[in-house]
N, C-alpha and C positions, 0 to 999 in steps of 0.2 A: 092619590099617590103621585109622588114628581113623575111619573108617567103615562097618566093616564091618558090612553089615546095617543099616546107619539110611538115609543120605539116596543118591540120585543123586548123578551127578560134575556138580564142580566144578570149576571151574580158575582161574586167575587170571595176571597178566602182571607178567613181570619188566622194569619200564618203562625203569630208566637206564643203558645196556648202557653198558658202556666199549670203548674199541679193543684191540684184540687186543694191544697190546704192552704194554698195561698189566694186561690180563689173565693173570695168572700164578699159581701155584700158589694154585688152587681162587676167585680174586677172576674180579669179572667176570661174562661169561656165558659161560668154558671151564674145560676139566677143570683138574685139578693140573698136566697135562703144559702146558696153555695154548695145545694145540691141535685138539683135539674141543671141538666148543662144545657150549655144553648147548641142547636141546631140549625138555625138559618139565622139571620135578621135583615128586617124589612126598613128600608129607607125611603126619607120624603122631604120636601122642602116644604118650610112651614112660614106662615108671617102673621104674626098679631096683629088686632087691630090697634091701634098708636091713637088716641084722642087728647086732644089738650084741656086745660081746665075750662077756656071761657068758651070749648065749644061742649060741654057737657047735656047743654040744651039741645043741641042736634043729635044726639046719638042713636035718633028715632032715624034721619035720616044715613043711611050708610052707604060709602060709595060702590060704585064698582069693584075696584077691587075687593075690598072687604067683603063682600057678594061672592064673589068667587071662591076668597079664602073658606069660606064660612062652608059655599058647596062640595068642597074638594075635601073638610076635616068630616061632613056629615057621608060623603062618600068612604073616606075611610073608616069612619067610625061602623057605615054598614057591613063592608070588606071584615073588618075584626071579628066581628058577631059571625060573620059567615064562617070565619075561622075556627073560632070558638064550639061552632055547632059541629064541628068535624075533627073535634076532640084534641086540638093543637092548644098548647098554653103558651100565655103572650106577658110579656112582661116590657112595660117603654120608659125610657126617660122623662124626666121631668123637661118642657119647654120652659127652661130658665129666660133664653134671648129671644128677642124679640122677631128675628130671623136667622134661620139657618136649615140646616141639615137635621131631622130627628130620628133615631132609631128605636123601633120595636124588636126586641129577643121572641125567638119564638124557641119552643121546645116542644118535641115530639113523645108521648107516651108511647109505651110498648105496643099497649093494645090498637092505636090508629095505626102506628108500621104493620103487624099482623095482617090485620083487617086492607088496608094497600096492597100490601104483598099478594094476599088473596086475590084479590081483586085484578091483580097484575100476572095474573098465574106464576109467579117466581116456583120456582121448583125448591124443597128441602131434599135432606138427604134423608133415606127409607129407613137407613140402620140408625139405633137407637144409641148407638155410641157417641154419634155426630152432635154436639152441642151449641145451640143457635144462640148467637148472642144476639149480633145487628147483622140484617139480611142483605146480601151484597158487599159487602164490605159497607167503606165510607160515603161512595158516589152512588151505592146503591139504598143508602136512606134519607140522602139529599133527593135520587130520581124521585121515591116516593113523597116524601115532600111536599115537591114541585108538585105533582100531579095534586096534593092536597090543600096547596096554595090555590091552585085556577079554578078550581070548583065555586066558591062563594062567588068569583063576580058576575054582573050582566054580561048579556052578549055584545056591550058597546065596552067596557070595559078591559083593558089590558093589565099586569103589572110590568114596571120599567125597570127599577134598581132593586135588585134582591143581593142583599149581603151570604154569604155561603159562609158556616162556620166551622172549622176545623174541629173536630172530637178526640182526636186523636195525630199525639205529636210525631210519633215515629216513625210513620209514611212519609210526613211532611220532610221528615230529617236524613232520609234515609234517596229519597228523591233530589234534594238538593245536595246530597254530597256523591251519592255515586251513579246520577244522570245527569245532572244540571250544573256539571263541571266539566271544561276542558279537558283537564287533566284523565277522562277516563274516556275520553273519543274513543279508543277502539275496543271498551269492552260493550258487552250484547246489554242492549236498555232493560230496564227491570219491569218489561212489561205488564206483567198483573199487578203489579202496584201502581202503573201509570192508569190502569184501566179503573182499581180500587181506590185510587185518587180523585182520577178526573171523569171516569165515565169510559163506559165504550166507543163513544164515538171518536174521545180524542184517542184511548189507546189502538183503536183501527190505525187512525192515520198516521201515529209512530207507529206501528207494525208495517203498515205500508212504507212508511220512509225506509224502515232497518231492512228490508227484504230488497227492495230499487238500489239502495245502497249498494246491498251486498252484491247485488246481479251485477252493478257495473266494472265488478272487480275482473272481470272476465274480457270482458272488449274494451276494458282500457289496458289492459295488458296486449291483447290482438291490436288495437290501434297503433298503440307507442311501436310496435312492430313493425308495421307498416309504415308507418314514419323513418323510422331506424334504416329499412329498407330504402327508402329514397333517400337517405343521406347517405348512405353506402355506395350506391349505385349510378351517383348523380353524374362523376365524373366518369364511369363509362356509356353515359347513354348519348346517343348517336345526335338524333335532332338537336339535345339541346349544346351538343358540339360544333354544329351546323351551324348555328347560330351566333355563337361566339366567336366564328371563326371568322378574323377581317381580311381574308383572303377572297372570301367568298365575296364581298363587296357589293351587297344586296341592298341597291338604294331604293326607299320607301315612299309611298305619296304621302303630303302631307296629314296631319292630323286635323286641320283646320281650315277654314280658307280665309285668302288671301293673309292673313298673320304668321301663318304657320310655314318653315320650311322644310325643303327635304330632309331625311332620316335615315341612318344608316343602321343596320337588323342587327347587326353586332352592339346597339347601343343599350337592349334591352337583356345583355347577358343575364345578369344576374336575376332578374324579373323570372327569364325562361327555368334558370337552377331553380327557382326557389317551387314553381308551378310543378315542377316535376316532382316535389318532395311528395306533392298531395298527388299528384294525378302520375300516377304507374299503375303498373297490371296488377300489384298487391291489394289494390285499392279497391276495384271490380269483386274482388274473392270476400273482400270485408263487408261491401254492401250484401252479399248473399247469406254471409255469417252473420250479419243484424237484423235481418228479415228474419230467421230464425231467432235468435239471442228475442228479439220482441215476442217472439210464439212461446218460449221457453220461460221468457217473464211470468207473462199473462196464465200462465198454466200452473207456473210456483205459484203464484200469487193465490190464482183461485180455492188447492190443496190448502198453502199454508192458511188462507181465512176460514174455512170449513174445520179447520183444528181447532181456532180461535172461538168461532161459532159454539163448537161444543164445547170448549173448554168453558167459556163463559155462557153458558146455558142460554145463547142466545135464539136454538133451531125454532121455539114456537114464538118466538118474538112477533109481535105485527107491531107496525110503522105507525108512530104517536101523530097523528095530524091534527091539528087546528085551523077548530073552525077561522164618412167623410175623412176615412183612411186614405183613399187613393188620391187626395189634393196633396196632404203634406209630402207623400213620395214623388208627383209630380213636381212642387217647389225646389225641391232637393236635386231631380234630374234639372231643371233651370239652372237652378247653380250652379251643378257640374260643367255643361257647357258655356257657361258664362266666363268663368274661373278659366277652364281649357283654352280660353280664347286671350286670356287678359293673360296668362302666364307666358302663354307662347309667344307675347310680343315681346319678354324680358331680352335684353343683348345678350344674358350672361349665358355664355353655352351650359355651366354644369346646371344656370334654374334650369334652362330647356330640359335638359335632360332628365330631370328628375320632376317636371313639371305635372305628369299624371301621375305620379304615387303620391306626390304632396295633392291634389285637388280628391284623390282617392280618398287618401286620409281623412281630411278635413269634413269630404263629404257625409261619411260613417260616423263623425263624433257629431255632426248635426241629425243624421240622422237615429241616432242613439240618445240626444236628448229629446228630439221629437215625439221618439217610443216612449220614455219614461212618461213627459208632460201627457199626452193623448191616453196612458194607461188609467190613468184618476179619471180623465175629463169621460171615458168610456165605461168607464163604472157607474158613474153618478147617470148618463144616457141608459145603460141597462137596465138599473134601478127604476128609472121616471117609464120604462118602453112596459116593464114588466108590471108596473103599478097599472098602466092604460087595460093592461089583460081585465084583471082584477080577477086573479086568480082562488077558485074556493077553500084550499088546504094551505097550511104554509107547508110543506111539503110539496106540493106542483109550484108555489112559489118560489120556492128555492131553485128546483129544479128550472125552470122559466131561466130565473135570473141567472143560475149558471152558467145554461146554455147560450144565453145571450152576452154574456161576458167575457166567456170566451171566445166566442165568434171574432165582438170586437178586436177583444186582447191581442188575438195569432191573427187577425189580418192584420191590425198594426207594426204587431211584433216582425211579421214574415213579409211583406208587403213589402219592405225596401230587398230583402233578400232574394224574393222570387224577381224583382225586375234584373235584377243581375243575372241570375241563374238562366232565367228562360226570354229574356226580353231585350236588354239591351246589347245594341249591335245585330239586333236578327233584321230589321229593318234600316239600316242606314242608307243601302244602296250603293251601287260602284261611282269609281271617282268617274265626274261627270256628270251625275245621274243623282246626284245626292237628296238623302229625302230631309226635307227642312219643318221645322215645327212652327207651324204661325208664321211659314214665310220669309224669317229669319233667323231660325236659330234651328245649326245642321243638327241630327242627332249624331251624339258619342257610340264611338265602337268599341269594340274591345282592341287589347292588345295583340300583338302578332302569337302569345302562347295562349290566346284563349282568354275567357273571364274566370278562367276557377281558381285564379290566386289572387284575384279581385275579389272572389267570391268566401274565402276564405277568410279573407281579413276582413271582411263585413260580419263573418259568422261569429269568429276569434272577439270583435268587438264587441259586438251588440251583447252575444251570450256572457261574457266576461265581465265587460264596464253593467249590462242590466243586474247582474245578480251582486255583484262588490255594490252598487250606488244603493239597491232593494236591502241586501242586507245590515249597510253598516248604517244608510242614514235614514229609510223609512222603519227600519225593525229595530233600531238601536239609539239611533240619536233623536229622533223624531218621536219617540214616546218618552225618554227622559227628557226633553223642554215641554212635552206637553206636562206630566206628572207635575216638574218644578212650578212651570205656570197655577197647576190647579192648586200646590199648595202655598203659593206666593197669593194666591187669588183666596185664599180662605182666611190665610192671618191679616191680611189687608180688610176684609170684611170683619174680623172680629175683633180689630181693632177699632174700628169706628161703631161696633154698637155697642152699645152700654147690656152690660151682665152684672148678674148677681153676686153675689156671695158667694153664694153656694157651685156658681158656674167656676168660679175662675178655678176655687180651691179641689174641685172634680177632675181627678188626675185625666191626661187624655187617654184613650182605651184604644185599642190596634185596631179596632174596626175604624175608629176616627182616624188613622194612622193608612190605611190600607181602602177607606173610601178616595185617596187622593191616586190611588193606581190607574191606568187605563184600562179602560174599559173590554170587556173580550170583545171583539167584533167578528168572531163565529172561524171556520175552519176554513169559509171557500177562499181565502188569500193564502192560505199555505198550500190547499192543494193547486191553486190556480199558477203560483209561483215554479212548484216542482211540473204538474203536467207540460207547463211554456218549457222547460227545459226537457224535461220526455221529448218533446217535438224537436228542440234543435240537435238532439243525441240519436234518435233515428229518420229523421224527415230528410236529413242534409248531409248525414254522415258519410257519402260517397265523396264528398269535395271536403269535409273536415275532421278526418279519421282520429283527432285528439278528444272531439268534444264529448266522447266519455271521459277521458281521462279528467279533464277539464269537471265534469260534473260529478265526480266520483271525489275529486278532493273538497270542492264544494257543499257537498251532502254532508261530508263529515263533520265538517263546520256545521252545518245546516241544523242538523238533528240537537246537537246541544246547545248550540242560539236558541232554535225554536225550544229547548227542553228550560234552559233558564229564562226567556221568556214567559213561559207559562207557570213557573213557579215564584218568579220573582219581580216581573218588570207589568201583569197585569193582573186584574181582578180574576179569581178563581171562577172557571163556568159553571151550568147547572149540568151532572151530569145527563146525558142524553144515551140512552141504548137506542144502539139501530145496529142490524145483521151484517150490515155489509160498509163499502165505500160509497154508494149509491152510483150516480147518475155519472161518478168521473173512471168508475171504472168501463161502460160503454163509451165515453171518448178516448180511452185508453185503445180500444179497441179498436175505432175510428182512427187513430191519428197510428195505429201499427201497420192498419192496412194500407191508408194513403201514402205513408213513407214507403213501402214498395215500389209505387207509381213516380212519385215524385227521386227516390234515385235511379229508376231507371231510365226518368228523364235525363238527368242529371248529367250519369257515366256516357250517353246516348249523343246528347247534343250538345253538353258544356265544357266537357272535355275533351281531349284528341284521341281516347284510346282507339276510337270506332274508324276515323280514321287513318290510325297509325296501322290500324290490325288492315284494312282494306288496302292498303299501299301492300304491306309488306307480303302479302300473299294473293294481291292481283295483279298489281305491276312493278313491283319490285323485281326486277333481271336477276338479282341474288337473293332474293329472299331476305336482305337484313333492311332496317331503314336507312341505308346509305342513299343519299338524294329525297330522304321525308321534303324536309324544308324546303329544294328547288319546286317540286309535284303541287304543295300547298298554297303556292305564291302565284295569281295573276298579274297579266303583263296588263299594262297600263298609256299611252302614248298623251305624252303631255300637252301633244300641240292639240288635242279633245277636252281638253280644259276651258269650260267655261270664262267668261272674262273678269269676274268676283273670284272665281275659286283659284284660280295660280297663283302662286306663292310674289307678291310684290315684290320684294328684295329674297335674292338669294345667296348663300354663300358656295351654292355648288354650281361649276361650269360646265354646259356640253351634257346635260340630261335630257335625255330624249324618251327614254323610259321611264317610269317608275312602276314599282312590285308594290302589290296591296295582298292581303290575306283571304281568297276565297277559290270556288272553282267556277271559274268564269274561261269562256272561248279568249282569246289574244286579239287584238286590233288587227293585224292583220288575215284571221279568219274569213270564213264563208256568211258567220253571223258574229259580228265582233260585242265582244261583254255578257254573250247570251250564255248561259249555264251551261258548262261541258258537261260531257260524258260521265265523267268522275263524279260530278254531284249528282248525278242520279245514282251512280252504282254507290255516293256514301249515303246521301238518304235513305235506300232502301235496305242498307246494310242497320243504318239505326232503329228506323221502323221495326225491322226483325229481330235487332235484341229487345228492343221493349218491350217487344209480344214473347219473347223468349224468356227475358229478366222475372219478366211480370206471373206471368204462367208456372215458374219453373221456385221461385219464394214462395208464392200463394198455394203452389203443391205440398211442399215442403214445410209450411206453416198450417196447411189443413193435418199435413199426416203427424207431425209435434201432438197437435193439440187431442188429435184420434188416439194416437197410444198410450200419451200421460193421461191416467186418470183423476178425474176431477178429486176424489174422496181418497188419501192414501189407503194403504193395506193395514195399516199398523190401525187406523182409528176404524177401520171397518171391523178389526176384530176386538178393538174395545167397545165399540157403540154395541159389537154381539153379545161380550159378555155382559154389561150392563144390563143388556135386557134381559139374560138370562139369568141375571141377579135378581130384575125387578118382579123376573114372571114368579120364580120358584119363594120371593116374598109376599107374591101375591096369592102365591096358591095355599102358603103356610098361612096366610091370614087367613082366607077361607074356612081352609080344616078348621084351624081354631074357632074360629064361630061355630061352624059346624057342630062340633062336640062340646059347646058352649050350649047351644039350641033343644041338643040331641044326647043328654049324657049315659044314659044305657046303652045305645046302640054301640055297635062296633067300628071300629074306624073304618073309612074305604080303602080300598086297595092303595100302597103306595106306589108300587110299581106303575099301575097302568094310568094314574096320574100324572105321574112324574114323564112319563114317556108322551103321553098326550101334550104336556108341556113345552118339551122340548122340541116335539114337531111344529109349534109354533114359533119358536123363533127366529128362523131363517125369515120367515115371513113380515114380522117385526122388525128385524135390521131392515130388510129392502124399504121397506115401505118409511121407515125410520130416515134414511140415507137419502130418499129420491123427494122427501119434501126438505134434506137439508140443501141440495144443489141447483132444486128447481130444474134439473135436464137430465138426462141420460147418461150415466156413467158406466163404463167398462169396469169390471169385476178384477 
């Protein structure tokens, strides 16, 4: 097979079935006879051997390749016969060319699905009313299939390209017009046909999408609030009047040295307005409300998949198994200080001014293409780290390589955003004192309102340009030039060999039409895609209260890209049942609890609430923040200036001071530059909400997850009556044997039967419910 020994199976969907009466010798989706319809088909690349006339005497000797050819047609000639013996009928094209692409039809008899199904324990229904056509719908006699395809080979042996054929048009038609259109973004997806379509596996993951989706409908409403609020508020909040005010006359030390000159605190008005929009008190109340909103997810979520579970008779399922981040963020901080230093020499006052929001800018769209480039190059490292494993099941292999992908991914992804957050400016040191990287190059600080509107527009970026660049040109434009390529790449090749007769005049067939589609390449890019976004919507949410909004309108797009995607821009998969989301709903879980920690770093040490709240009720004379801004500014004496670090040329006369941003003692103190008072009483004010923050979510997300219970009430008393359906059929089969075995006797008592019965089905549902959750559920 064109894959033996390279990749896992594939498959793909034979999309434009015709009707049976037009389907006739081998068109369509039935046999030559027009009445077996086809079920899968098997692809392979094939090449004759080519000899000339005057070499007809060697044809004892053959080369290599023809060697090969010859072991790969006798390999699948064995493969067929395996087929064959497991009761599948096979039906293939005639090799008219000389090379190409050949297909085998396969069709499935009733009695091997049966005989699968058994063997797969699928459940039927008990009541005799129920009439079984094909078991599972459509992706449930492709599952079995599959399972009847992999039986024949060796244990060295894979299959690579397996065609998937459609049986039925009406899913198909009914999926692409009212899921895999725009036009109906906000109705509910048509689940059990996505699941009767393509399998359980993909319909988990649109179930997962539509339920994440809908959750965000809630805190992007609370966030745009709290946004609302800081634009409401902006103009009467005190500090950042403080600061606008050029009365106050609060000259700065440089940003730089020697390039850089003084700086007036009034310069960075608009900088302070904008920082206040994200960083107010509303902001604090929203990180507490998304510690929860994430316990409230993970709880729907679990409820809603336990419905799905039974709905899709998934409870007795078991698992199918078979047998240099942190350089590119360092080049980036290079930059920035390089930049910082090359702008500040411009003459023109307005570049000075605006010289850190343009080297900010700049810096974020470098490092936004960094993240994209390093997300491939970290896939193909995860791939090669998990292969060194050499993992027994593809199952732990999967899980291996997930794990390990994402690791990569969110330290690339998040790695320029946590230096911001928690790192730069925490080490610069006071003017005088500067701490230098290799010598020569100062580090950058932040601005006098803090980094969280720096931090902002790094989240704004990255989150925003990664999922527009992911979706329109690796999910959209980058599989139609590959598609175009492959089938530019097929008439090119069948133009240059010589065919028969009989090839050219053989209409082409949709499988030839639909082998030119891209290939599936499995699910963990869609979820790896949405979980990177789970993390920027609760990891960060303290400093960027939109990025639900932001990921809410996203989704919606998302869902029906990803839904015409899979019906129409790639090869149909093999369905797959499995119970659950696997191994990403445990990172789920990981990445709900670490976003606790990491906002309550955040609100603690990135912004000024901690602070502003410590000023205005320890040394505030009034209680309000009138003099924030004088309290926060260090006094600075410029004749302590190193002989590199003072400003060469300046345009201000008669400076003797300059004001810098920390809580440092004054030059003329008892220990001058040394830490006052104030920074220990803000330190140990932040320490204590972190342990407060922290403490007081993680309570609040234990007690969420304590009183929803994992199994709703509604399906506890269906899964009751069911069984109470199956006992009182089980017990009516009984009797009838019974008096089948025994026809004179009397029948037994119905009552005390019936009664015996029913005391066992309380016991039935628990035991029923507690292997569906695998943990302890509240009643």
């Amino acid at each position: 097979w064109r894959s033996i020994g390279e990749s896992p199976t594939t498959s793909y969907l034979f999309r434009n079935s015709r009707d049976s009466k037009e389907a006739c010798l081998g068109k369509g989706t039935f046999f030559a006879d027009g009445q077996r319809k086809v079920d899968y088909i098997l692809c392979y690349n094939y090449k004759k051997r080519r000899i000339s006339l005057h070499r007809l005497s060697l044809t004892s000797q053959a080369s290599n390749g023809n060697t090969h050819e010859e072991e790969k047609a006798m390999m699948r000639e064995e493969f067929e016969s395996g087929l064959l013996e497991q009761g599948l009928q096979l039906e293939r094209d005639k090799e008219s060319r000389s090379q190409g692409i050949g297909f085998i039809r396969l069709h499935v008899p009733w009695a091997t699905l049966s005989r699968e199904a058994e063997l797969q324990k699928i459940k039927v229904p008990v009541k005799k009313s129920y009439e079984l056509r094909q078991p599972q719908g459509i992706a449930g006699k492709i599952a079995l299939l599959y399972q009847t395809l992999i039986k024949p080979f060796r244990p060295d042996l894979t299959v690579c390209v397996c065609v998937c054929v459609c049986v039925c048009v009406c899913v198909f038609q009914l999926l692409y017009e009212e899921w895999a259109n725009y036009g109906v973004m906000f109705k509910y997806q048509p689940l059990d046909l996505i699941r009767k379509y393509f399998g359980e596996a993909i319909g988990l993951y649109f179930a997962w999408m539509g339920v994440y989706t809908r959750m965000l409908v809630p805190p992007s409403l609370l966030g745009l609030i709290v946004f609302l609020y800081g634009v409401l508020t902006v103009n009467t909040n005190v500090p950042s009047q403080e600061m606008c005010d050029d009365n106050l006359n609060f000259t700065m030390c440089p940003l730089c040295d020697a390039v850089c000159d003084y700086w007036k605190l009034s310069s960075v008005c608009s900088l302070t307005r904008a920082s206040y929009l994200f960083d107010n008190g509303a902001t604090t109340l929203f990180a507490i409300f998304m510690s929860l909103w994430a316990a409230f997810f993970l709880e729907h979520w679990k409820r809603r998949q336990m419905c799905l579970k039974h709905a899709w008779d998934l409870t007795s399922l078991e698992d199918e198994e078979m047998g240099v981040t942190f350089s590119a963020v360092f080049g980036v901080i290079l930059y920035r200080i390089t930049m910082l230093s090359i702008w500040s020499m411009n003459p023109d006052p307005e570049a000075k001014a605006s010289v850190r929001m343009t080297v900010t800018t700049t810096a974020i769209i470098i490092n936004l293409l960094v993240v994209l480039i390093l997300d491939e190059i970290y896939g193909a490292i995860a791939v090669w780290l998990t292969k060194l494993e050499v993992p027994k099941t593809e199952a732990e292999f999967e899980e291996r390589l997930i794990l390990k992908s994402f690791l990569l991914k969110s330290m690339n992804t998040f790695a320029p955003v946590f230096y911001v957050a928690f790192f730069k400016g925490r080490f610069a040191g006071p003017p005088g004192d500067y701490v230098y990287l290799f010598g020569h190059f100062r580090m950058e600080e932040c601005a006098p309102p803090g980094c969280l509107i720096e931090l902002c527009i790094q989240l704004s970026m990255i989150m925003l340009g990664k999922q527009l660049i992911q979706n329109n040109v690796f999910e959209i434009v980058i599989p139609k030039l590959k598609k175009m390529y492959r089938t530019y790449k097929e008439k090119d090749k069948g133009g240059e060999e010589d065919e028969d007769e009989e090839e050219t005049k053989r209409p082409k067939q949709q499988w030839d039409k639909d082998f030119s589609l891209d290939p599936y390449e499995g699910l963990s890019p869609e979820y790896m895609e949405m979980i990177i976004q789970y993390g920027f919507v609760t990891i960060f949410v303290a400093s960027f209260p939109l990025a639900p909004l932001f990921a809410l309108l996203n989704n919606v797009i998302e869902i029906r890209l990803d839904a015409a995607k899979f019906t129409t821009e790639i090869r149909r998969p093999d369905a797959v049942r499995c119970k659950d989301i696997g191994i990403w709903f445990n990172i789920l879980i990981g990445i709900s609890k670490f976003s606790v920690i990491t906002n309550a770093f955040v609100i603690s040490f990135t912004s000024d609430f901690i602070p502003r709240t410590v000023y205005q009720y320890m040394y505030s004379q009034t209680g309000s923040m009138h003099g924030f801004t004088e309290h926060s500014l260090s006094y600075f004496n410029v004749s302590n200036f190193e002989a590199d670090s003072s400003p060469s040329s300046t345009l201000f006369t008669g400076v003797t001071i300059c004001r810098y941003k920390d809580y440092r003692d004054p030059p003329w103190g008892a220990q001058p530059y040394s830490f006052s008072k104030q920074y220990w009483s803000v330190l140990a004010a932040r320490l204590a909400f972190v342990i407060f923050f922290q403490n007081l979510a993680m309570f609040l997300s234990m007690l969420v997850a304590w009183l929803i219970p994992d199994v709703p009430r509604s399906l506890r008393e269906q899964v009751r009556k069911e069984n109470m359906l199956l006992m009182e059929f089980l017990v009516q089969d009984e009797q009838e044997a019974l008096r089948s075995r025994l026809p004179h006797r009397s029948p037994t008592r119905q009552p005390a039967q019936t009664h015996n019965t029913h005391s066992h089905i309380d016991i039935v549902v628990e035991g029923y419910l507690l292997n569906r959750s695998g943990n302890n559920t509240n009643p």
